[in-house]
C-alpha positions as CSV (number, residue, x, y, z in Angstrom):
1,X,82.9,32.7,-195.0
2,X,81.6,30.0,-197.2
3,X,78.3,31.9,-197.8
4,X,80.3,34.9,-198.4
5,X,82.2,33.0,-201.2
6,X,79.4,31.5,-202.7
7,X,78.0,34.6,-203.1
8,X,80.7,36.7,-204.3
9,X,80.8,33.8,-206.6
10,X,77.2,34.0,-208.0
11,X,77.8,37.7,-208.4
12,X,81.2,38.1,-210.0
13,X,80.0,35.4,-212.5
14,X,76.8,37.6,-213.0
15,X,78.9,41.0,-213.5
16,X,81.6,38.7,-215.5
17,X,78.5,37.4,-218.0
18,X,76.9,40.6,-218.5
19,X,80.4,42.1,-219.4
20,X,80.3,39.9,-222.4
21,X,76.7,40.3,-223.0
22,X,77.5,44.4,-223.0
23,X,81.0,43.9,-224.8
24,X,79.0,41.9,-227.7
25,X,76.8,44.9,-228.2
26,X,78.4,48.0,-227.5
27,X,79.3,48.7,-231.5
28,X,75.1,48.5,-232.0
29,X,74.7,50.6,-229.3
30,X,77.1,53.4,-230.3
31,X,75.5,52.9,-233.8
32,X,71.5,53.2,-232.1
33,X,72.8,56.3,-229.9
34,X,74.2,58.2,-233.4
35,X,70.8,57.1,-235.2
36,X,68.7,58.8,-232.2
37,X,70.5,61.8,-232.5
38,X,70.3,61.8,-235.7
39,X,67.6,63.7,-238.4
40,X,66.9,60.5,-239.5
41,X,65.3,59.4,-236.4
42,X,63.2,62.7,-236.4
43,X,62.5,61.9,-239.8
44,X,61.0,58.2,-238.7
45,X,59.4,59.6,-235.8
46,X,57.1,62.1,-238.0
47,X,56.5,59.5,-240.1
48,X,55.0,56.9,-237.2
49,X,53.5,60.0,-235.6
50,X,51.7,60.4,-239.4
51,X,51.0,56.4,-239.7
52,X,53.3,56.5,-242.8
53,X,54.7,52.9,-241.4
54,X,53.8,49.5,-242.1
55,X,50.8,48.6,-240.0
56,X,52.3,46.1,-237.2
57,X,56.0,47.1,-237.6
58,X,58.1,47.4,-234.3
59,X,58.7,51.2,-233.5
60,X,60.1,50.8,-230.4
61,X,62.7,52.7,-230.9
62,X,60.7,55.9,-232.1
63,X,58.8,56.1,-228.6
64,X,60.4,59.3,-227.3
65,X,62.0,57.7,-224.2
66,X,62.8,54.7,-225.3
67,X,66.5,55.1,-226.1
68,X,66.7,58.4,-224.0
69,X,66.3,55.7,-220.7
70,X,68.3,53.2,-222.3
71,X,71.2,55.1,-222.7
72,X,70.6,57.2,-219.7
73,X,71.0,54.1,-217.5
74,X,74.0,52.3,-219.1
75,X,75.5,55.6,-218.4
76,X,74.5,55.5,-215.0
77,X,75.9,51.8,-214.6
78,X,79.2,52.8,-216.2
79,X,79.5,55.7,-213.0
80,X,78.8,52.8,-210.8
81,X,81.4,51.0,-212.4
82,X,84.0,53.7,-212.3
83,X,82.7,54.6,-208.8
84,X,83.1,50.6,-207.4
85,X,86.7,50.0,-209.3
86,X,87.3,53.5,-207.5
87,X,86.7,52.2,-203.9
88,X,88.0,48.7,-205.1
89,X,91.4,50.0,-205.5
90,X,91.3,52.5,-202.8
């Protein structure tokens, strides 16, 4: 039972810390998922696919499935979150 509470331990203070990590960006997230909807995203896209940016800038966010995944898998972990406070409280 001790190894089971030391690792529950280790793991709730993982979940607890990336909470606050998530919590901390959640408004920039909202704000990036409006942006790659958005026709200014297309519009920045053309314009890397044209090599109309600054040599050496950071265009992460223009790879096609960059943000797609990103998204894609924090909505995946919220369904695992629903899904474990589900059969927490069941």
């Amino acid at each position: 039972m001790e190894d089971i509470t030391d690792q529950a331990r280790q793991a709730v203070d993982a979940l607890a810390a990336g909470l606050e990590q998530y919590r901390a960006v959640q408004k920039d997230l909202k704000e990036l998922e409006e942006y790659y909807s958005s026709p200014a995203w297309k519009e920045d896209f053309q314009a890397a696919e044209e090599g109309r940016l600054p040599a050496g800038l950071k265009c992460g966010v223009l790879a096609e499935d960059t943000v797609y995944d990103l998204l894609s898998e924090r909505d995946e972990l919220m369904q695992e979150l629903a899904l474990l406070s589900t059969e927490a409280n069941g």
